[in-house]
C-alpha positions as CSV (number, residue, x, y, z in Angstrom):
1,X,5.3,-30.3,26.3
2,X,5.4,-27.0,24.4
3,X,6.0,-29.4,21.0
4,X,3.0,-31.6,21.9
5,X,0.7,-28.4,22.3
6,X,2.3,-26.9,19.0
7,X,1.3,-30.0,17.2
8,X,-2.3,-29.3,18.1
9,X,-2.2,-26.2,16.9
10,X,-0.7,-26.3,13.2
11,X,-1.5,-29.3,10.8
12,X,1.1,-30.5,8.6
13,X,-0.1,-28.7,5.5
14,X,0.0,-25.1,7.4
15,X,3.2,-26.4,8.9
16,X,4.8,-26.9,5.3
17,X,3.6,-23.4,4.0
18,X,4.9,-21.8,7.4
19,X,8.3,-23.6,7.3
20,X,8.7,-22.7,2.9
21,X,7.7,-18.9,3.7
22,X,10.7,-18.8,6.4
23,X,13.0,-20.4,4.3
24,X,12.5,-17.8,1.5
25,X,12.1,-14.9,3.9
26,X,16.0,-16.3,4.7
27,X,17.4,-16.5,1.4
28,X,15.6,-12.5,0.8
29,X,17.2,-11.4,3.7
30,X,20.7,-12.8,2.9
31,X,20.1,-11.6,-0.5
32,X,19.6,-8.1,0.7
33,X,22.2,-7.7,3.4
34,X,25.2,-8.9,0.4
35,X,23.4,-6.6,-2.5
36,X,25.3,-3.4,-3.2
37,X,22.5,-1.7,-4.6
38,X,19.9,0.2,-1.9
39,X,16.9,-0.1,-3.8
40,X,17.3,-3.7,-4.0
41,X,18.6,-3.9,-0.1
42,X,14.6,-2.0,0.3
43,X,13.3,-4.5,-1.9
44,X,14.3,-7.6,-1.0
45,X,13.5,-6.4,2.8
46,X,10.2,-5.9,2.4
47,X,9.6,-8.7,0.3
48,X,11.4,-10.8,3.1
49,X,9.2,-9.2,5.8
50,X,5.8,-9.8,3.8
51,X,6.8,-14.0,3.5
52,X,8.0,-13.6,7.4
53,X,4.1,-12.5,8.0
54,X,3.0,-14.9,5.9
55,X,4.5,-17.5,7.8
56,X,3.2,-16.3,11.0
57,X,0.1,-16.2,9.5
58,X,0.4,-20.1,8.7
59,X,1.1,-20.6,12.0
60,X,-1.4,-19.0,13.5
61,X,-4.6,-20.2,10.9
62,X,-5.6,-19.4,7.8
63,X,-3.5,-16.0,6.2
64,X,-6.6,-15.0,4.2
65,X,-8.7,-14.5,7.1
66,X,-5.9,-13.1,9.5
67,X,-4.9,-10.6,7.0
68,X,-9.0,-8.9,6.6
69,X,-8.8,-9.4,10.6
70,X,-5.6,-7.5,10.7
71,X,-6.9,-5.1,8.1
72,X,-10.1,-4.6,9.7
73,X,-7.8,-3.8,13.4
74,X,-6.0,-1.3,11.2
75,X,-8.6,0.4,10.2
76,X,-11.1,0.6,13.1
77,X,-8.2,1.1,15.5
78,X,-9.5,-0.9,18.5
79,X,-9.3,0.4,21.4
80,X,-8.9,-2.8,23.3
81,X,-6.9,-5.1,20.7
82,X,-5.8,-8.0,22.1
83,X,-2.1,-8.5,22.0
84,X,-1.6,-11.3,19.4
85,X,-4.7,-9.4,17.0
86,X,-2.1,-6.1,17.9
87,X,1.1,-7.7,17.2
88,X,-0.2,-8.8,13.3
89,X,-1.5,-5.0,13.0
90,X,1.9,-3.3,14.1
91,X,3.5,-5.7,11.3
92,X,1.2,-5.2,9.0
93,X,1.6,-1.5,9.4
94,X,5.4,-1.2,9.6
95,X,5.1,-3.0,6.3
96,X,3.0,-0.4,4.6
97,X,5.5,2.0,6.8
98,X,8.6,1.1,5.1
99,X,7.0,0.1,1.2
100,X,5.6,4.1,1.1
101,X,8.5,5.8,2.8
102,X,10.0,8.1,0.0
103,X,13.4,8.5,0.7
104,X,16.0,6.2,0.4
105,X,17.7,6.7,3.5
106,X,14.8,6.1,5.4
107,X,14.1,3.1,3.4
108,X,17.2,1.4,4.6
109,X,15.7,1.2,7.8
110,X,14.0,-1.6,6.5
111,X,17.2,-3.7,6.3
112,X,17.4,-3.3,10.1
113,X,13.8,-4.1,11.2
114,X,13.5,-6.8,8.9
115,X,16.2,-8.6,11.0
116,X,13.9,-7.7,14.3
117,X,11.2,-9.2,12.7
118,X,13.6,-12.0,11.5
119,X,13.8,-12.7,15.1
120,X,10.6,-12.4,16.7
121,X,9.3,-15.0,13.2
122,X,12.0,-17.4,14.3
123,X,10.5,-17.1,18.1
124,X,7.3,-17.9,17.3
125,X,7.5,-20.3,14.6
126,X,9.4,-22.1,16.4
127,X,6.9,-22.3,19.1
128,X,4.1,-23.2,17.6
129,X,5.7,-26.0,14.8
């Protein structure tokens, strides 16, 4: 049932874009757990979380219109988001979180959440597509 309903709800096209973002969100995050060098480990984190957002996004509609949605939830701070609309905000912002953080150590942080969110994009791609 759950594959039937997720065919109704992503067409082939966003299906495609939401299944290439994973991939690459993959290879960034296999690329930065085996570099040696932090800054690239930040990099290649982030970078791996924005395509993991972007394949949400895919799955959920169109990513231009999520992302001024999700922009516009940042930065009115709803009092009464609902939970998918606050989910897509608290990425959003640990993204800007971890791409401004100044000091390296803390930036390695991003290593680690970046396999949380790894997770919870698996989840839900998986449930929609």
């Amino acid at each position: 049932m759950a594959t039937y309903v997720g065919r109704l709800l992503i067409d082939e096209y966003r299906k495609t874009w939401a299944l290439r973002y994973l991939r690459e969100a993959k290879a960034d995050l296999a690329a930065a757990e085996t570099s040696p060098i932090a800054s690239t480990r930040v990099h290649l984190s982030l970078l791996a979380m924005r395509k993991m957002q972007t394949a949400i996004y895919y799955c959920l509609g169109d990513p231009s219109s999520l992302s001024f949605l999700v922009a516009t939830a940042l930065s009115e701070e709803a009092k009464d988001p609902d939970a998918p609309l606050d989910f897509l905000a608290q990425v959003e912002w640990l993204i800007q979180i971890r791409s401004v953080k100044a000091n390296v150590s803390e930036k390695e942080d991003a290593l680690t959440e970046a396999k949380q969110l790894m997770k919870m994009t698996l989840t839900i791609v998986n449930a929609i597509i």
